[in-house]
SEDREN-280141 format. One record per residue (C-alpha): x negated, y negated, z. Coordinates in steps of 0.25 Angstrom, whole numbers, padded with zeros to 4 digits, always signed. Example, Ala and Ser with C-alpha at 12.3 -4.5 7.8 and 13.67 -1.06 7.14 Angstrom:
! SEDREN-280141
-0049+0018+0031 -0055+0004+0029 
This chain:
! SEDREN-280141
+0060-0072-0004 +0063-0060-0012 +0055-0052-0022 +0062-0056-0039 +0066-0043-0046 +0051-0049-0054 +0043-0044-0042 +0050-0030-0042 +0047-0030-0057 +0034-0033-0053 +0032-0023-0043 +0037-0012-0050 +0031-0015-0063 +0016-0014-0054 +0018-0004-0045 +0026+0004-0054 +0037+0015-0050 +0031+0031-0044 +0044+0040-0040 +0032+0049-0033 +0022+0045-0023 +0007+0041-0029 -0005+0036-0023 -0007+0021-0028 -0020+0017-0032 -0023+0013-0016 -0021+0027-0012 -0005+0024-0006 +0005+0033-0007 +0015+0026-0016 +0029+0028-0023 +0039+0020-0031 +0035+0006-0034 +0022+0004-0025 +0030+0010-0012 +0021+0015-0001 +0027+0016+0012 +0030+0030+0016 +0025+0034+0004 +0020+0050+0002 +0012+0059-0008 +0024+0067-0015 +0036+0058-0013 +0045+0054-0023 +0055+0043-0026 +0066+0040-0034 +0068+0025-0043 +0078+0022-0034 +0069+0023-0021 +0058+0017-0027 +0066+0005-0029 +0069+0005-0015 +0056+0006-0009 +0054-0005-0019 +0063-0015-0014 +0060-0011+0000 +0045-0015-0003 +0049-0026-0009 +0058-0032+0003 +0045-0028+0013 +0037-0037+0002 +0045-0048+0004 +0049-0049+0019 +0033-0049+0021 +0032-0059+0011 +0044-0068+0017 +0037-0066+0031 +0025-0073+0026 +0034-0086+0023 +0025-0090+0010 +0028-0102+0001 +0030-0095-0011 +0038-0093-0024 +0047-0082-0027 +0036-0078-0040 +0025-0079-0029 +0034-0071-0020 +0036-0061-0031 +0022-0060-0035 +0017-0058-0020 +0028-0047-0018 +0023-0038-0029 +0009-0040-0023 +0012-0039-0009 +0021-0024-0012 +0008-0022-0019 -0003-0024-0009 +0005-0023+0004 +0010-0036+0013 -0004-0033+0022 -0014-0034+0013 -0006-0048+0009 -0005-0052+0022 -0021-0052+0023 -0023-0057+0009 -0030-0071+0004 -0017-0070-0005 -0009-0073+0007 -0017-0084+0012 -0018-0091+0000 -0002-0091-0003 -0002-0094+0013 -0009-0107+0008 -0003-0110-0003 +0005-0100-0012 +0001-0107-0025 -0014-0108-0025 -0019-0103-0038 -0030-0093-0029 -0019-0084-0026 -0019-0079-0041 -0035-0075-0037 -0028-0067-0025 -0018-0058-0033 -0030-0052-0043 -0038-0049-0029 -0029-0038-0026 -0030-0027-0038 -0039-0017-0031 -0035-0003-0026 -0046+0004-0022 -0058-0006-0027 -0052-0006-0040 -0045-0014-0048 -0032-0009-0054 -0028-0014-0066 -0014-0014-0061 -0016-0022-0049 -0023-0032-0058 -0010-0034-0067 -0001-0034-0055 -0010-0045-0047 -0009-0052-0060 +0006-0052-0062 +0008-0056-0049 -0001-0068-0048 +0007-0073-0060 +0020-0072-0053 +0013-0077-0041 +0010-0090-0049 +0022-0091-0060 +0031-0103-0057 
């Protein structure tokens, strides 16, 4: 499967666009939309790289989610691609998320799963808290 154009929409509408490099609320050095690898204080990008680096995230997103040969739908897929480019493929690969889609990608307790992950820090973010929300909707829409 591949990520629709509605989970780039989705990605870039949460993660928002930075042409310099900031600390995101978990301390990470961060650039474009939500790009961390390689990242630096001081660096700077342009729209056009920003986009690259997104699709190229993207694509990493979705070759780990293909590997785990899940019995999902493309809105399923699209929703767990934004939250997996969020929280990273290894704190999904340890999550009671994964276990319960593992089991069965329709139980209703995976909604519950989405709204556990809106901390940074021990806090709350109320940003978190609207993207978790958007993607459980997309995760459950038919």
């Amino acid at each position: 499967m591949k990520a629709t154009p509605y989970a780039y929409l989705l990605i870039r509408q949460f993660e928002g666009l930075r042409l310099a490099a900031y600390r995101c609320p978990s301390g990470i050095w961060t650039i474009g939309y939500g790009h961390t690898t390689g990242v630096h204080q001081g660096d700077t990008i342009t729209q056009s790289q920003a986009d690259i680096y997104l699709e190229q995230d993207v694509k990493s997103v979705e070759t780990y989610l293909n590997r785990l040969q899940l019995n999902i739908s493309q809105n399923q897929f699209d929703a767990l691609t934004s939250f997996i480019f969020n929280i990273g493929p290894s704190a999904f690969t340890s999550s009671t998320m994964l276990r319960l889609i593992k089991s069965n990608p329709d139980n209703p307790e995976i909604a519950k799963q989405f709204s556990r992950w809106v901390h940074s820090n021990g806090h709350a973010l109320p940003g978190l808290q609207r993207r978790r929300e958007e993607e459980s909707k997309l995760y459950f829409m038919k």
